[in-house]
N, C-alpha and C positions, 0 to 999 in steps of 0.2 A: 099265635099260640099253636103248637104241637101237640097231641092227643097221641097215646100211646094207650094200645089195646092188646093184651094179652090174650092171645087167640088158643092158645097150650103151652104149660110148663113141665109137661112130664118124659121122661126118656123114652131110648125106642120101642119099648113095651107097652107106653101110658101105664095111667094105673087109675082102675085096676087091670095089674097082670089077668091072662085068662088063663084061669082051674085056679088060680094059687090061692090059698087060705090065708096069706100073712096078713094080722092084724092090720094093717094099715090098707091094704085091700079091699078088706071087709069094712071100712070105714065109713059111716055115715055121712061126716061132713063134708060136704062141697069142695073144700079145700083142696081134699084127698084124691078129688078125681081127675086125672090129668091126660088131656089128649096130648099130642105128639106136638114137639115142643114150634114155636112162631109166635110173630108178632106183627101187627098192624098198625104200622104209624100213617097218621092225617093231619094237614092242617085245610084250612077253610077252602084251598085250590088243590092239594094235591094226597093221593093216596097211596101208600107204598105198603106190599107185606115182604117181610124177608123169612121166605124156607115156604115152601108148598105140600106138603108131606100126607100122611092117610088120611087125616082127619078135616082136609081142607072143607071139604063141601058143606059139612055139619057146624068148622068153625066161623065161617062167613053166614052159614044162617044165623047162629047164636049173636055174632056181631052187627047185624044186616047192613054190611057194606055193601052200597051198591054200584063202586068206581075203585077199577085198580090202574094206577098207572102205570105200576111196575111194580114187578115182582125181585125179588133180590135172593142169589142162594148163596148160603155159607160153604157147604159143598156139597157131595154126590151121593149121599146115604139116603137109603128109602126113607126113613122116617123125616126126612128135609125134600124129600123132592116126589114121593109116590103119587102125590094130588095132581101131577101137571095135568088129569085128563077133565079133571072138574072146571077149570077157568072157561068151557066152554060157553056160558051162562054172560062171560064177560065178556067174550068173542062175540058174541050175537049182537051185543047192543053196542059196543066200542072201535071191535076190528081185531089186529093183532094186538098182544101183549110186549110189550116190549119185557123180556129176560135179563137180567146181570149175572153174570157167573165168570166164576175163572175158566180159562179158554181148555181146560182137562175137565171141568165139569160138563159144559157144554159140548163138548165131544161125547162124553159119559150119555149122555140124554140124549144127544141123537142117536147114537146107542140102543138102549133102551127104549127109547120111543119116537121110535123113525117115521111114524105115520103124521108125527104131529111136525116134521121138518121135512119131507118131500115137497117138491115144485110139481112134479108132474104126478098124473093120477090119483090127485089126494081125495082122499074120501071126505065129499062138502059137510059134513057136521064133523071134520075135527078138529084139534084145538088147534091156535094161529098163534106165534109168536114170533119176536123181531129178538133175534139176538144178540144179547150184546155183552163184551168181553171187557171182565174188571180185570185189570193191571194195574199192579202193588202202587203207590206214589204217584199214582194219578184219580185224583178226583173228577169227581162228572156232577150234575145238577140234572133231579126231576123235577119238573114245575120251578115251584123256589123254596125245595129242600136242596143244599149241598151234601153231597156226599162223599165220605173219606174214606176208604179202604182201609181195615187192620190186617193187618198177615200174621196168621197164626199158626197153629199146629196142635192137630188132634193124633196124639202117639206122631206117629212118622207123614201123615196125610197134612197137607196143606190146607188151609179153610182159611178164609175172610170173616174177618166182624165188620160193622161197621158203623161208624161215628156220622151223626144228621143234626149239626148244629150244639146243641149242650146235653145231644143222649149218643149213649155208646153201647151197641149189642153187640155180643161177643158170646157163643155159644158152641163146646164139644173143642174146648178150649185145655190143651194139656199144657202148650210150653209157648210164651210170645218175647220175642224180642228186644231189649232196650228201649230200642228207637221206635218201635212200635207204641211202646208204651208209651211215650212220651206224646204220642197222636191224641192219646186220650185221659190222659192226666187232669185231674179235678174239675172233669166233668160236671154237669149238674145232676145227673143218671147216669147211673151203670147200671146195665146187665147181663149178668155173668154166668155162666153156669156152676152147681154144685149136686155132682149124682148123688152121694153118701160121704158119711163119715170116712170108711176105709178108704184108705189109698187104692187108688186107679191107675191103667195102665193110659189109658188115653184120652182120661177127663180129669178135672179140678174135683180133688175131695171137698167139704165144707169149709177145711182148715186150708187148703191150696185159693181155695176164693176168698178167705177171710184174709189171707196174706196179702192177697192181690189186690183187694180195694186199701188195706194199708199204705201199699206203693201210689195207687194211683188217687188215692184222697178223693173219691168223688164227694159232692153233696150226700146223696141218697144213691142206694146200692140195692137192686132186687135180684136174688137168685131165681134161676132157673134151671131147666134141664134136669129135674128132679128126679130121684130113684124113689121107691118106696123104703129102699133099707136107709133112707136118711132120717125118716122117721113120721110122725103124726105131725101137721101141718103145726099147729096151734103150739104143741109140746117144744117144737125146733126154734120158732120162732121167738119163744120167751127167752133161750138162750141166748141170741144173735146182739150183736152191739147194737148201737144207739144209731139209728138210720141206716138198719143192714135190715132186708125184707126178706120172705120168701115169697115170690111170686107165685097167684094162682090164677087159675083159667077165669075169663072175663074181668081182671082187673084192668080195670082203669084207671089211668093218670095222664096229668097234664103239666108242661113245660112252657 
């Protein structure tokens, strides 16, 4: 069995945004409150999260995972990658992390966080990672998850989703190719992102993801990557077809 753990469903601001007054903001329910978007899949040997982003530290205590095998990024934006300084916790007790990422994200990141990929001189409490580079059409296996590569496109920027036996994540998703689609075609889970109603320049509106689980006929389809202008949790959801969800923070499900 596969366990799927929604760790954040909300865009790169979460929500609530901070000063903003928009009623869904100011919203009471749970539903409404979204850290920066990821997720945690486990089966009884192995752990994977794909996207590390601000809210890491807080989303693993909420979830109390306490084994990551590997980490997986979609690609190089802060709200998918700002957490890499917090895996230190799993460095202490594991070693390095092994990374997935396409070979310009991974450039990106050591980049930006050169202290955590230096050989020489590293500072002994920082974070440790082994990494390692996804290319399109070729799948790799953690533990005994397999895993398939989607190639997609966020506006003009490249990102990976990726497919782990009958679930398909696929997030900040503007425009995916035929053949790509056909990797994940009637799935048993999809999920996909949906920022808002209006059209976007380099995400799936609600009606862009509703088209798209059309084509790909999963079982069960949960949005993600949620705006607050797509509306009140409860309100969106009464619209949505017949096994279309909206994802929120600490949902669980099982395959």
């Amino acid at each position: 069995m596969m366990k799927i753990y929604f760790l954040g469903t909300g865009t790169s601001q979460g929500i609530p945004v901070i000063g903003s007054n928009h009623s869904v903001c100011l919203s009471d329910n749970l539903k409404d409150k979204r850290l920066r978007v990821s997720v945690w899949i486990h089966t009884e040997d192995t752990s994977i999260v794909i996207d590390c982003g601000p809210d890491f530290r807080q989303q693993m205590l909420a979830c109390k995972c306490k084994k990551i095998d590997a980490i997986l990024f979609t690609h190089e934006h802060a709200d998918h990658t700002a957490g890499i300084d917090d895996i230190r916790p799993f460095n202490f007790k594991q070693g390095k992390i092994p990374i997935y990422a396409h070979s310009r994200v991974l450039e990106n990141l050591k980049n930006r966080f050169n202290y955590v990929f230096v050989t020489e001189n590293r500072y002994p409490g920082a974070p440790s990672v082994d990494a390692k580079e996804v290319v399109n059409n070729v799948p790799f296996k953690i533990g005994d998850i397999k895993v398939i590569p989607i190639n997609a496109y966020h506006a003009n920027l490249q990102v990976f989703g990726y497919r782990m036996d009958n679930f398909a994540y696929l997030t900040d998703v503007k425009t995916i190719e035929p053949e790509e689609i056909e990797k994940i075609k009637r799935v048993e889970v999809l999920v996909i992102n949906a920022l808002r109603e209006e059209p976007h320049h380099s995400h799936f509106s609600l009606q862009d993801a509703l088209d798209f689980v059309a084509l790909v006929q999963p079982k069960k389809t949960y949005l993600t990557h949620i705006s607050h202008l797509l509306g009140f949790h409860d309100l969106v959801e009464k619209k949505l077809p017949k096994n279309v969800f909206l994802a929120y923070d600490n949902l669980q499900i099982s395959i």
